[in-house]
C-alpha positions in Angstrom: 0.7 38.1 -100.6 1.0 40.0 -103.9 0.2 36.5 -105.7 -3.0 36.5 -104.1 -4.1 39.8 -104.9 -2.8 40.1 -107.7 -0.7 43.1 -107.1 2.7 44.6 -106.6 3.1 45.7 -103.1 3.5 49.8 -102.9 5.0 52.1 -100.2 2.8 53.7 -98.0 3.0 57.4 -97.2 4.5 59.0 -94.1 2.2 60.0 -91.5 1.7 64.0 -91.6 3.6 65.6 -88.8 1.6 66.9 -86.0 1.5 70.7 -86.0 2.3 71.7 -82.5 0.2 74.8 -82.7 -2.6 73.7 -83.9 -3.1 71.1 -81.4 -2.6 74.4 -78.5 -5.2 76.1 -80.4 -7.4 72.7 -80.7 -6.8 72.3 -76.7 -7.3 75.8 -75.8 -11.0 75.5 -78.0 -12.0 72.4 -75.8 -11.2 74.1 -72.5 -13.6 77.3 -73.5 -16.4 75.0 -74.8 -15.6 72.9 -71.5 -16.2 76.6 -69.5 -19.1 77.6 -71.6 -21.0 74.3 -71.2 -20.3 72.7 -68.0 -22.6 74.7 -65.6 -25.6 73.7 -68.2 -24.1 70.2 -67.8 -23.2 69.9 -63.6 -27.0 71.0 -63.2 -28.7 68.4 -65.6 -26.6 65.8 -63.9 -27.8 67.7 -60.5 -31.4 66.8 -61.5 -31.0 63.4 -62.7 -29.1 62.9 -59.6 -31.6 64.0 -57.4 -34.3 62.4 -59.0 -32.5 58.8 -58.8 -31.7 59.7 -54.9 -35.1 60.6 -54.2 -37.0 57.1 -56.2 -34.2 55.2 -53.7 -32.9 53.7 -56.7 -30.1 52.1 -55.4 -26.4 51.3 -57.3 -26.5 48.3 -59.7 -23.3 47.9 -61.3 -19.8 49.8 -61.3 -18.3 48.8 -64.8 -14.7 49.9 -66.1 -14.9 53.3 -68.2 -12.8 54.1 -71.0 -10.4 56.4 -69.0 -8.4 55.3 -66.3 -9.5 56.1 -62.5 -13.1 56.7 -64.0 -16.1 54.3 -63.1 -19.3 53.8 -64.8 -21.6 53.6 -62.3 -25.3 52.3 -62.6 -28.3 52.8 -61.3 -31.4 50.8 -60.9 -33.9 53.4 -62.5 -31.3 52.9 -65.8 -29.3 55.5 -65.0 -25.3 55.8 -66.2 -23.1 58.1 -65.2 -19.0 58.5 -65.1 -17.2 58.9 -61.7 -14.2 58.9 -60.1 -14.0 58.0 -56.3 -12.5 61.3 -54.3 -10.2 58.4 -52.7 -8.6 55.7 -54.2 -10.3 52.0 -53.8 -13.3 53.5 -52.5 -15.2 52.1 -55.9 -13.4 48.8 -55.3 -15.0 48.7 -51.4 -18.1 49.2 -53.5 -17.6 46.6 -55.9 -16.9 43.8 -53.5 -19.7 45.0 -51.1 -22.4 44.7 -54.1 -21.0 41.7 -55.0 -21.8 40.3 -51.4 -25.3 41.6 -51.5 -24.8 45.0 -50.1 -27.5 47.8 -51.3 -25.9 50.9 -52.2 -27.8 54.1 -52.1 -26.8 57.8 -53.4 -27.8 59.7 -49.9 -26.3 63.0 -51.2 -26.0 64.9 -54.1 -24.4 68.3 -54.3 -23.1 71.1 -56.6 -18.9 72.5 -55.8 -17.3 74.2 -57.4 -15.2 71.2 -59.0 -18.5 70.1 -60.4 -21.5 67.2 -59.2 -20.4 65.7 -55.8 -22.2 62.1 -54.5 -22.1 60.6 -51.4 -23.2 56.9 -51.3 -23.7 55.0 -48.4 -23.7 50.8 -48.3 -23.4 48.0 -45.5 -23.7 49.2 -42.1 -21.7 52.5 -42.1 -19.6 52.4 -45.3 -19.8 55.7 -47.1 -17.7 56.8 -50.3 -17.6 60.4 -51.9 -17.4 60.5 -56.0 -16.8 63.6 -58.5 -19.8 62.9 -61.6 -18.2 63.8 -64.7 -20.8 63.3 -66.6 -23.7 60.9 -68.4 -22.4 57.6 -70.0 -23.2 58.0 -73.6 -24.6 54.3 -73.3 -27.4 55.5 -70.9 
């Protein structure tokens, strides 16, 4: 390779070493921002929410997130948010069920105190609960 460049091949530099410190001072900073903003936050996504559930816009696609257990789930009016199911497989239920035609409609929407709550119903009497975590920066 150094023929074809033309150079003479150097030794790179050790990494810096992570300061253990300042990565509990970085985490504690995100959790106060993350307790400062998210009431602001759960209520936007309460609105949009709402809105969405009250058009009937119904679920168009669940897609893979970038965190595990997490869902990007889309609605028909454009909307994207991130979820993850209150049980496990309930989003693959989902999946299947849209894939056979199903329509999937957000029924409730609610404020705990663990943040934005949906309940979507699809099929016959197939419901499934999901924690919002927030908008998909795609949206």
């Amino acid at each position: 390779m150094r023929a074809l460049f033309g150079g003479r091949a150097e030794a790179r530099e050790a990494p810096p070493a992570f300061d253990r410190a300042l990565i509990t001072e970085l985490d504690l900073a995100y959790v106060e921002i993350e307790n400062d903003c998210r009431p602001d936050l759960d209520q936007r996504l309460y609105r949009r929410l709402v809105q969405s559930a009250a058009r009937g816009a119904p679920i168009r696609r669940l897609e893979t997130a970038p965190v595990h257990g997490v869902v990007r789930v889309r609605l028909a009016d454009g909307l994207a948010v991130l979820a993850r199911p209150l049980k496990p497989g309930d989003f693959a239920r989902l999946s299947v069920a849209l894939l056979q035609g199903a329509t999937a409609l957000v029924n409730e929407v609610r404020i705990t105190d663990k943040g934005v709550r949906i309940v979507a119903s699809f099929g016959k009497r197939d419901v499934i609960c999901a924690h919002v975590l927030g908008f998909d920066q795609q949206s």
